[in-house]
LUMKOLMI-565747 format. One record per residue (C-alpha): x, y, z; residue in one letter; residue number from 1. Coordinates in steps of 0.05 Angstrom, whole numbers, always signed. Example, Ala and Ser with C-alpha at 12.3 -4.5 7.8 and 13.67 -1.06 7.14 Angstrom:
<tivos>
       X       Y       Z  aa    i
    +246     -90    +156   a    1
    +273     -21    +143   s    2
</tivos>
This chain:
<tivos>
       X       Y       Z  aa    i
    -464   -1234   +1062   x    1
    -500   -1249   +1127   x    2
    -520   -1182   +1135   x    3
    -540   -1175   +1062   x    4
    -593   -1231   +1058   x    5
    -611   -1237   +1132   x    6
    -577   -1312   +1125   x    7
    -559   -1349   +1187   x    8
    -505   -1398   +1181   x    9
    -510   -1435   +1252   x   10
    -589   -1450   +1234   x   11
    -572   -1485   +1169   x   12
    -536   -1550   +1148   x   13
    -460   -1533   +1124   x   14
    -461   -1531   +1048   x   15
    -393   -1538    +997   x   16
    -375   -1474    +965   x   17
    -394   -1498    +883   x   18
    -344   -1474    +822   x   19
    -374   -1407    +794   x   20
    -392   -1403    +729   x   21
    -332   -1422    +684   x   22
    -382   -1368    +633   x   23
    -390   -1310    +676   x   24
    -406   -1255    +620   x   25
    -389   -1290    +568   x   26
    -446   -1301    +517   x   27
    -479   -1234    +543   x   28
    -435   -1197    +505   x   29
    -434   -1250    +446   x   30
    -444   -1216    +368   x   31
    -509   -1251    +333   x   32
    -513   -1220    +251   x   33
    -580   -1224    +241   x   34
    -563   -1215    +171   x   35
    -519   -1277    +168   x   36
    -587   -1317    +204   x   37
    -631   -1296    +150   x   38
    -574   -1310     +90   x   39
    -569   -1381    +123   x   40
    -642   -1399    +131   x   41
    -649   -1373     +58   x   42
    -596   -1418     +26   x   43
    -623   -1473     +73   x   44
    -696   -1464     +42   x   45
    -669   -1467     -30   x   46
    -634   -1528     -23   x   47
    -688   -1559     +25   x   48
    -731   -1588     -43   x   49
    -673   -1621     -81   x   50
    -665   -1658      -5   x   51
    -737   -1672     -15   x   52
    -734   -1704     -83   x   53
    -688   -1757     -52   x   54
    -736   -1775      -8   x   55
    -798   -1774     -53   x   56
    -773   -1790    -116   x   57
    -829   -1841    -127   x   58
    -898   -1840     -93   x   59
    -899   -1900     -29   x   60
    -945   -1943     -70   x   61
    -895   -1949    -125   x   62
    -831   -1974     -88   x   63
    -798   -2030    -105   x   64
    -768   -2068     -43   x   65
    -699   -2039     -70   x   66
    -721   -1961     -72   x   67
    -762   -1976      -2   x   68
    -692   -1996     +21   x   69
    -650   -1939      -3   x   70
    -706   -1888     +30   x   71
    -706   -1925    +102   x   72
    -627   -1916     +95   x   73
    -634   -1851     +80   x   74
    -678   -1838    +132   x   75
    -623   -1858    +175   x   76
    -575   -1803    +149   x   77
    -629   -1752    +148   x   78
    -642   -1769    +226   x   79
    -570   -1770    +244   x   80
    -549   -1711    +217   x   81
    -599   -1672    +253   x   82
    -651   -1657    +189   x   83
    -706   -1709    +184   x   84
    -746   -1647    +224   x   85
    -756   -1614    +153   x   86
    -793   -1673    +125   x   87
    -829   -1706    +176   x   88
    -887   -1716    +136   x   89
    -855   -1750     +81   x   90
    -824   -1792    +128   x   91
    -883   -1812    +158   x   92
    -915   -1831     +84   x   93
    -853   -1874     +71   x   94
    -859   -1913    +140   x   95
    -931   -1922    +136   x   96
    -921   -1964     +62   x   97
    -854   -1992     +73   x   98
    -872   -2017    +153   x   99
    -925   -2058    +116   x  100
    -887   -2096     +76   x  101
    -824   -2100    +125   x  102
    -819   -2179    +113   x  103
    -817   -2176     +36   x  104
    -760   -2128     +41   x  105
    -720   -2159     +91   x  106
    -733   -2231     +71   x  107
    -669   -2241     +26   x  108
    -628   -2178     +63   x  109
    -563   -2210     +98   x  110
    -532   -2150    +101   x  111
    -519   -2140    +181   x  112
    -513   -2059    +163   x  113
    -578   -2061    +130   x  114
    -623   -2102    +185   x  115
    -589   -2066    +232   x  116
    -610   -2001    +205   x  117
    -673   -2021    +190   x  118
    -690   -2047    +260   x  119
    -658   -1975    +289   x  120
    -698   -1930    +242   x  121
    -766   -1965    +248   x  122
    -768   -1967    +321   x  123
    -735   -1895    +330   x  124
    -804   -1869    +295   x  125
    -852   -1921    +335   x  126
    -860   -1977    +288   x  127
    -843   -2048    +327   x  128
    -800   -2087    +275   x  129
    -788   -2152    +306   x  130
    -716   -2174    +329   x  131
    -729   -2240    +304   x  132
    -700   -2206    +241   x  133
    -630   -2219    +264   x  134
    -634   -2294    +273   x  135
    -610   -2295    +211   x  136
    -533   -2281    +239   x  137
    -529   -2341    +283   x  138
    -498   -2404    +273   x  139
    -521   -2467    +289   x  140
    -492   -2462    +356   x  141
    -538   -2407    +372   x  142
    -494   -2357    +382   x  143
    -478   -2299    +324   x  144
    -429   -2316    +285   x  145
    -359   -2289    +286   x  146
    -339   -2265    +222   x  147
    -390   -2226    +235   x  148
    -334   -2184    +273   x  149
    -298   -2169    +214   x  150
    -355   -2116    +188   x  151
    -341   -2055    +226   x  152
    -400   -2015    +199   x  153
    -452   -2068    +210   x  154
    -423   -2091    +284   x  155
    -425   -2015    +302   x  156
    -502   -2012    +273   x  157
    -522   -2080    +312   x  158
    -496   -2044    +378   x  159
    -538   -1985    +361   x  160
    -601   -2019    +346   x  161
    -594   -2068    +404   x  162
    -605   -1998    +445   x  163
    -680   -2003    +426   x  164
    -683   -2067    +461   x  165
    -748   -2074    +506   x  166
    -750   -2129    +564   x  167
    -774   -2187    +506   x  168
    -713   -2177    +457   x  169
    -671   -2233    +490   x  170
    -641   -2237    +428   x  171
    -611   -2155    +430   x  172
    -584   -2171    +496   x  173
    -543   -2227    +470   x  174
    -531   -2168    +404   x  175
    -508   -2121    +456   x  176
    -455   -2168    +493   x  177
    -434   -2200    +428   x  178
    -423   -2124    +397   x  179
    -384   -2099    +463   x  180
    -337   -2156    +452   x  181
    -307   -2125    +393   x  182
    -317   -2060    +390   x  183
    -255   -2031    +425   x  184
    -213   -2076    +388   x  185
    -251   -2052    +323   x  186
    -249   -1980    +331   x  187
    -168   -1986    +329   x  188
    -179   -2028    +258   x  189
    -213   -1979    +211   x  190
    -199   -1911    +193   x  191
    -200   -1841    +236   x  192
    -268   -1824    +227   x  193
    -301   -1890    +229   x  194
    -258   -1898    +292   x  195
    -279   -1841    +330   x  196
    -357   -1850    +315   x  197
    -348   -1920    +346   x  198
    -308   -1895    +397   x  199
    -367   -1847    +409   x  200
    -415   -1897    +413   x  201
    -378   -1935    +466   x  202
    -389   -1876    +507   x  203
    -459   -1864    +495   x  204
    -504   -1898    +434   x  205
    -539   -1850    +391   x  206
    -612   -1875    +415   x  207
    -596   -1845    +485   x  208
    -551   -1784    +466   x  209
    -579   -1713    +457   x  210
    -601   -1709    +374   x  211
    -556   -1645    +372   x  212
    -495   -1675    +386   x  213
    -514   -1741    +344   x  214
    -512   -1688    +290   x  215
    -453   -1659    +311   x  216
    -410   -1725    +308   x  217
    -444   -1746    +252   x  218
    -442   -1688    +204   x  219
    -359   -1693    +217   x  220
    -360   -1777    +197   x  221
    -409   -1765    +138   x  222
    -365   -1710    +104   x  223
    -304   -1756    +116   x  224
    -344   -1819     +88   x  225
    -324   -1829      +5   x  226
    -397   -1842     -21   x  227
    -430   -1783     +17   x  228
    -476   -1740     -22   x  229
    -453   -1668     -40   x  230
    -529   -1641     -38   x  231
    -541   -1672     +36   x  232
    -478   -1659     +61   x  233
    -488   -1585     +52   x  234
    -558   -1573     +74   x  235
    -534   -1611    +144   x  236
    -480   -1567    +148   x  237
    -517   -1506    +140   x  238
    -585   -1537    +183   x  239
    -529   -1536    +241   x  240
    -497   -1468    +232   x  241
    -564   -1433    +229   x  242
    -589   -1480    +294   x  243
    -524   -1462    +323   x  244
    -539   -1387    +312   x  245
    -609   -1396    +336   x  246
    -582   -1423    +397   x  247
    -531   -1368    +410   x  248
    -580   -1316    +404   x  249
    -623   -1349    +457   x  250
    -571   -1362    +505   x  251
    -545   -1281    +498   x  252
    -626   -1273    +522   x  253
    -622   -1319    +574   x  254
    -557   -1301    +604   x  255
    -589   -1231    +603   x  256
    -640   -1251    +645   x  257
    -602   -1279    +689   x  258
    -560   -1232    +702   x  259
    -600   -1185    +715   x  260
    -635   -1215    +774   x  261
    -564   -1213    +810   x  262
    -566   -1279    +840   x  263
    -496   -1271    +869   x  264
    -520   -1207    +914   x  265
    -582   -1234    +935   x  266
    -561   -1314    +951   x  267
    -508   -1346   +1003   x  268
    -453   -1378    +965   x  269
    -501   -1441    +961   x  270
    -526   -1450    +894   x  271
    -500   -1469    +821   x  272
    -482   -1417    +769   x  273
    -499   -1456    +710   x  274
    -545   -1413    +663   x  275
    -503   -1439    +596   x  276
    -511   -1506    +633   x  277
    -581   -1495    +628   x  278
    -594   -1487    +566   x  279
    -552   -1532    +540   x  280
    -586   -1596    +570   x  281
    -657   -1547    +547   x  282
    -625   -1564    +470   x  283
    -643   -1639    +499   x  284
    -717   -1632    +504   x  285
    -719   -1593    +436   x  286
    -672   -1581    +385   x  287
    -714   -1559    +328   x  288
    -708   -1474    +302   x  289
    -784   -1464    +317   x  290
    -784   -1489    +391   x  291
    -739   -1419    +405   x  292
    -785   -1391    +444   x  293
    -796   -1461    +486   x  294
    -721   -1463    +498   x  295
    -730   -1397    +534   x  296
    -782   -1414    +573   x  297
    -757   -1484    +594   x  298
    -682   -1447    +615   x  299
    -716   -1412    +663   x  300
    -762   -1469    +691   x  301
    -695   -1501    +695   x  302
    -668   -1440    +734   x  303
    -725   -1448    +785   x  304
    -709   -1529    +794   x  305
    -644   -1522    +807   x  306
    -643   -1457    +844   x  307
    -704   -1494    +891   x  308
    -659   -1553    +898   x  309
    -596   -1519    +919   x  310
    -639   -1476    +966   x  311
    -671   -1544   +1006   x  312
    -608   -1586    +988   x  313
    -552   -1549   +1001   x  314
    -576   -1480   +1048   x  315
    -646   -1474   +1080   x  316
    -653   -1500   +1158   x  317
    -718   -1546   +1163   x  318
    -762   -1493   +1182   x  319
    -744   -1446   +1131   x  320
    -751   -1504   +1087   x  321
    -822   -1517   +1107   x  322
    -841   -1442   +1106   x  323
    -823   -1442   +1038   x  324
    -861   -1503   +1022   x  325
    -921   -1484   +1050   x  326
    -916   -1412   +1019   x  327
    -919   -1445    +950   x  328
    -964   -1497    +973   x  329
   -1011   -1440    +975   x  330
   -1000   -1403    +909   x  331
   -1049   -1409    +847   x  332
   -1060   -1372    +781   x  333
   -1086   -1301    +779   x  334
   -1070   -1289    +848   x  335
   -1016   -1240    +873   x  336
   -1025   -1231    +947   x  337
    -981   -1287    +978   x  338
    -912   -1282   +1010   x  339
    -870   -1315   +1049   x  340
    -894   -1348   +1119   x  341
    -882   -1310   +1169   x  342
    -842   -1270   +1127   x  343
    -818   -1214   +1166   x  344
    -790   -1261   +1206   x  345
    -742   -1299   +1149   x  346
    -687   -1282   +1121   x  347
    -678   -1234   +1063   x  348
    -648   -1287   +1017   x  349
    -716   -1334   +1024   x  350
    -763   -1281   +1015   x  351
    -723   -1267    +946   x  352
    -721   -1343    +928   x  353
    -794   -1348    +936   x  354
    -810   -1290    +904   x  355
    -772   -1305    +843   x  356
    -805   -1366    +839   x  357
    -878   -1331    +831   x  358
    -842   -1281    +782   x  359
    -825   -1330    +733   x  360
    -888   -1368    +735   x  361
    -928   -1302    +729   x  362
    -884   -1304    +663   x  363
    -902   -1365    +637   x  364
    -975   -1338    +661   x  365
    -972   -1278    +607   x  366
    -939   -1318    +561   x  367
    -982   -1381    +551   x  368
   -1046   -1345    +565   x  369
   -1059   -1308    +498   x  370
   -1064   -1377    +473   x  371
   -1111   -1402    +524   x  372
   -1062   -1454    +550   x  373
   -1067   -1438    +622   x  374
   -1081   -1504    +635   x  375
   -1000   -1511    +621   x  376
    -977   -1474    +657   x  377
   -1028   -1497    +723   x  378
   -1002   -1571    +709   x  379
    -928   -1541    +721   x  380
    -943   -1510    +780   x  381
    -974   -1573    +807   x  382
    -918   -1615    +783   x  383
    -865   -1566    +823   x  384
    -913   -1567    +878   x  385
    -900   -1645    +885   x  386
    -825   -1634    +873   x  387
    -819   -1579    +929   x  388
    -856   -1628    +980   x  389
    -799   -1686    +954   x  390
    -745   -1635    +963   x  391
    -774   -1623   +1035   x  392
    -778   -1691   +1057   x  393
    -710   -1705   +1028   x  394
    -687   -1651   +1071   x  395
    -715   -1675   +1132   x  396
    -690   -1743   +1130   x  397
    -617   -1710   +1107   x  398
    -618   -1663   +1170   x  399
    -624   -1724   +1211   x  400
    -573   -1773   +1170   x  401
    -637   -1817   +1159   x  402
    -622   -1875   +1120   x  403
    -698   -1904   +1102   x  404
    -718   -1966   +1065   x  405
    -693   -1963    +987   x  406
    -771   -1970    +974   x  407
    -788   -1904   +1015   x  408
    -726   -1865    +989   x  409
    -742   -1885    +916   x  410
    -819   -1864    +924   x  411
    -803   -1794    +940   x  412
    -734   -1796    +908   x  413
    -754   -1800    +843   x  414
    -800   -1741    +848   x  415
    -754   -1696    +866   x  416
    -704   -1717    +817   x  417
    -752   -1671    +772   x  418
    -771   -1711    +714   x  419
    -848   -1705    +725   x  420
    -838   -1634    +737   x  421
    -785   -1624    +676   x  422
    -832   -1654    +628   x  423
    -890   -1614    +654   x  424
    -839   -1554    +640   x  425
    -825   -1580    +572   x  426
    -895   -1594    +549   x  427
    -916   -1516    +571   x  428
    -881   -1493    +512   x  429
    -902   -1533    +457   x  430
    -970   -1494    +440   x  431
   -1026   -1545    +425   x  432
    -987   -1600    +422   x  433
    -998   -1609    +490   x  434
   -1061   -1618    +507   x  435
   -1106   -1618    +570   x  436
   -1110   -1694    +563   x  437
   -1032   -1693    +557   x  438
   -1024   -1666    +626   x  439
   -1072   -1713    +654   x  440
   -1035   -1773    +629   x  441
    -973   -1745    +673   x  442
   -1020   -1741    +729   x  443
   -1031   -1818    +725   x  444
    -959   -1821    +730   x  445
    -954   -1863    +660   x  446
    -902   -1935    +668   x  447
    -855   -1888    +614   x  448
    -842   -1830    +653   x  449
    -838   -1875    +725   x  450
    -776   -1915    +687   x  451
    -754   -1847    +670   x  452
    -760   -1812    +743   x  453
    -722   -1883    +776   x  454
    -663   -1880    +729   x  455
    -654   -1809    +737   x  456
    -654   -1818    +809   x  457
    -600   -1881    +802   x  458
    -556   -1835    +757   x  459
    -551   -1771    +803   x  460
    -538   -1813    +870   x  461
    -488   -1859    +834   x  462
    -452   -1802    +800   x  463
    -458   -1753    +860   x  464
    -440   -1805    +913   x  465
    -371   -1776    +929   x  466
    -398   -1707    +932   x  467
    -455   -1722    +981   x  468
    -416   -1767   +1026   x  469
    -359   -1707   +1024   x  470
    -410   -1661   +1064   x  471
    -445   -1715   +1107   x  472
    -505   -1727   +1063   x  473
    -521   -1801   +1074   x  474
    -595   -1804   +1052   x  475
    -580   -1823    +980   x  476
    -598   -1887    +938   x  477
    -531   -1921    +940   x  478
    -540   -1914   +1016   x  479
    -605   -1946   +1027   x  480
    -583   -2012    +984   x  481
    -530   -2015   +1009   x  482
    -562   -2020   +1087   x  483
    -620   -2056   +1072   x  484
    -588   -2110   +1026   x  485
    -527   -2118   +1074   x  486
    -483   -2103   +1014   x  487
    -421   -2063    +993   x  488
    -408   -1998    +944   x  489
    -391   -2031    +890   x  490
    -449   -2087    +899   x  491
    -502   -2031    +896   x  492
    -470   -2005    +846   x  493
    -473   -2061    +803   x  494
    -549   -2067    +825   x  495
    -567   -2001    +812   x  496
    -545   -2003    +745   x  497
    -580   -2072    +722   x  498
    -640   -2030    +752   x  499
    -623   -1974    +700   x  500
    -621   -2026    +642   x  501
    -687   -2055    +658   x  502
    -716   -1992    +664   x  503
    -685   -1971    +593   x  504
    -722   -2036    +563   x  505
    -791   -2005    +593   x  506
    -786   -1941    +564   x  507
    -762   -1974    +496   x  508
    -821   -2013    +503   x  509
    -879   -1958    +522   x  510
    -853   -1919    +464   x  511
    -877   -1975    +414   x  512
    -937   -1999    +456   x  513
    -970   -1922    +479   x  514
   -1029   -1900    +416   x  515
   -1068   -1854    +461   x  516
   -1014   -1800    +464   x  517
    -977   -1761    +409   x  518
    -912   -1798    +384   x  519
    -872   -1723    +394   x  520
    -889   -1731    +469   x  521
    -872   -1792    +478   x  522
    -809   -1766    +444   x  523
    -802   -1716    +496   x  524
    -797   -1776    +553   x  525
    -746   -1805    +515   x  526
    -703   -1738    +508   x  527
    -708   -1722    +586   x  528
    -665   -1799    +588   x  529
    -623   -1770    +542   x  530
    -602   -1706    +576   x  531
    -603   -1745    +633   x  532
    -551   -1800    +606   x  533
    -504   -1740    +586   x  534
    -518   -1700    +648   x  535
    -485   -1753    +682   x  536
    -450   -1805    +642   x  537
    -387   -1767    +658   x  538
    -384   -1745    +733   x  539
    -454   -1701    +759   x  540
    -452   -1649    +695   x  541
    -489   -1599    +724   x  542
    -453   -1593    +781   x  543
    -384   -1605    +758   x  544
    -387   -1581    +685   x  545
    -313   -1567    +677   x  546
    -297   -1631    +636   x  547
    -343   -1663    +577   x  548
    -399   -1614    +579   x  549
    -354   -1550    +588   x  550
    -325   -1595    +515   x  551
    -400   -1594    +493   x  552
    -417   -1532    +501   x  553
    -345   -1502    +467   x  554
    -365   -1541    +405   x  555
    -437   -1517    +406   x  556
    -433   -1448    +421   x  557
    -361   -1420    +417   x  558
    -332   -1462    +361   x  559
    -385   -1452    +307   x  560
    -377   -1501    +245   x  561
    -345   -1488    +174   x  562
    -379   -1487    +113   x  563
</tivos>
């Protein structure tokens, strides 16, 4: 290998050998019917209007407080079971009437299901229904009142909506502790179904999972429920086989791709193999059929991130590090004439990382251009710019077992945890939607995505805190707390996390408060927390994928659903 890619292991830090890819060829030789795609989305398009009619079976202006309630519930189905996409605009009409007159319908509702609901769905699509609505379920002692515990549904619908909590809802915090209380003890009271959703929300709510597998849970407790509709039921079922499809085709591309650039004969042992892991947490950002093309594109911005994290993290000495750096420092649009510093003189397996790195921007470059978007793909490179010069710092301090103030990790910490670059990424493929203006609010470095970049940071150096300390990388969050406070693991811990929970509440709360940028960006923010909660709400995903995402991605891709 040395002699292969010019690597020198006595000039670099000692990296772990990773588990390969548990994939390998897997989904490159996977059979997609194109046939079968185009029967699907047929029989999805012909049942796609009787789905309508439920929603629209009366114009906004003439519901009745009783019909306004059945379509918000509705709503709620339609979003959980991974379809509201196909009628956004009818959705939109409903909220914009029934928002207005939110107090007439909920002024004689005691139905905890129903407020609960309500709450979830309104502030899920941007509309700030007040949490005063639920003072209606304490006693005169203040606190809600217990036989409140005996409604499974509704205690399971308070937890979820007390998700959307922002740092003002006292009132969901005490719905959130209250809810906890009961829940385990619940889940072993009702039936199978019921009892796994809960279960599943325990876990991870449905406001911060990824929408795919909300849909995935939920399609398996809706057909299981007694009152479920036929009509709904079935277009759900076949929305997720064809998206299922959709995504199988794209990862057969992808895996393609990858393949073909032979990372294993060009790269020391260093980095992950995680193309399916890739675009699996891509589904996060978008899960709709017409972002197909975006998933593509993002799976191999991903590839670059974690390929130029592995390569300062885990491999490069400090001055191939800065080489590096400074070589893409340099590089701009339109311009093919830059290699590696002082390249003759590094090794083989740099020159290769760096040059894919051009190679896949050039990409984008071609692919964005035609539709005069090459403002896109310029705010990406910028963004990976910044995250290359984080990664580089990082590395320094890490080469020296620098422990700095939590302040100074965090402010370059939480650039190179990628979230400013992944939604810079994300936004490159989603045509006009994201404008010029759109990329200079993630300049300013918005409150929404900040929250964001901090609790990704918290997550990966809580989660990957026996890793790092297992080959002598100290200069990690838990770390700095931990020295600067005077305090122990487990203290920091507990910090961090109440960190995580405040910075939740802020991102809740930018989503309702932000008018001057598009609700499906905003959107986006909240679905890089989501693939960030699953990424690592069971162990560092990414790098250890063997046990709940390997599960994930078995039920996604490999395990296609029955009709």
């Amino acid at each position: 290998m040395g002699s292969q890619t010019g690597f020198d292991h006595q000039s670099v830090r000692t990296f772990k050998m990773l588990q390969p890819s548990q994939w390998d060829d897997y989904f490159l030789y996977a059979q997609i019917d194109e046939l079968e795609l185009d029967v699907f989305a047929s029989e999805l398009e012909e049942i796609k209007p009787n789905v309508r009619d439920m929603l629209m079976s009366s114009s906004p202006a003439e519901l009745g407080h009783g019909s306004a309630k059945r379509k918000v519930l509705l709503i709620y189905l339609m979003t959980s079971l991974g379809v509201a996409y196909h009628f956004e605009n009818e959705i939109e009409k409903t909220f914009a009437h029934a928002f207005e007159q939110i107090d007439d319908m909920i002024a004689n509702e005691h139905e905890l299901y129903t407020i609960s609901i309500f709450f979830w769905v309104f502030r899920t699509y941007g509309y700030n229904m007040s949490a005063d609505a639920f003072k209606r379920f304490k006693g005169d002692d203040g606190m809600f009142m217990d036989s409140l515990a005996k409604d499974a549904k509704g205690m399971l619908s308070l937890y979820e909506a007390a998700h959307l909590r922002t740092t003002r809802d006292y009132i969901m915090d005490e719905a959130l502790s209250f809810t906890m209380k009961h829940m385990e003890s619940l889940a072993g009271q009702v039936r199978p179904h019921l009892s796994r959703l809960i279960q599943n929300a325990l876990g991870l709510s449905q406001h911060w999972n990824m929408e795919i597998l909300v849909a995935m849970e939920f399609i398996s407790f809706y057909e299981q429920e007694e009152d479920h509709d036929e009509t709904l039921l079935k277009f759900s079922k076949l929305n997720f086989k064809l998206l299922q499809l959709i995504y199988l085709k794209e990862l057969k591309m992808v895996t393609k791709w990858y393949k073909e650039l032979d990372f294993a004969s060009k790269l020391p042992p260093y980095f992950r193999d995680r193309i399916v892991e890739l675009h699996f947490f891509v589904i996060s950002m978008y899960f709709e059929p017409q972002f197909s093309s975006a998933r593509i594109m993002l799976t191999k911005f991903y590839t670059v991130e974690t390929i130029t994290d592995d390569t300062f993290d885990r491999c490069a000495s400090i001055s191939e590090a800065e080489n590096l750096a400074n070589s893409l420092e340099r590089y701009t649009l339109h311009n093919d004439c830059y290699d590696v510093q002082d390249g003759h003189t590094q090794p083989d397996y740099l020159k290769f990382v760096f040059t894919f790195i051009l190679d896949v921007f050039k990409d984008f470059e071609g692919e964005v251009g035609s539709e005069g978007r090459y403002y896109s793909v310029k705010g990406a490179i910028e963004e990976f710019k910044r995250l290359v010069k984080s990664n580089l710092d990082l590395a320094k301090w890490a080469q020296i077992s620098h422990v700095p103030s939590f302040e100074d990790y965090m402010e370059v910490g939480e650039v190179e945890i990628t979230m400013y670059a992944t939604m810079a990424g994300t936004l490159m493929g989603m045509g006009h939607i994201a404008t010029k203006e759109t990329y200079e609010w993630l300049r300013s470095r918005p409150k929404v995505i900040q929250s964001l970049s901090i609790n990704g940071r918290l997550m990966n150096d809580m989660a990957g805190f026996e890793d790092d300390m297992s080959r002598g990388y100290v200069t990690t969050g838990v770390n700095c707390y931990m020295k600067q406070y005077g305090v122990t693991k487990g203290e920091a811990f507990k910090k961090l996390h109440q960190m995580r929970v405040h910075n939740e509440k802020i991102v809740n709360e930018e989503f309702l408060t932000i008018k001057d940028v598009s609700r499906r960006v905003l959107k986006e923010a909240i679905n890089c927390a989501r693939m960030t909660n699953v990424a690592y709400g069971y162990g560092e995903g990414l790098t250890h994928p063997e046990g709940k995402i390997k599960e994930y991605i078995i039920s996604l891709y490999v395990e296609l659903i029955r009709l």
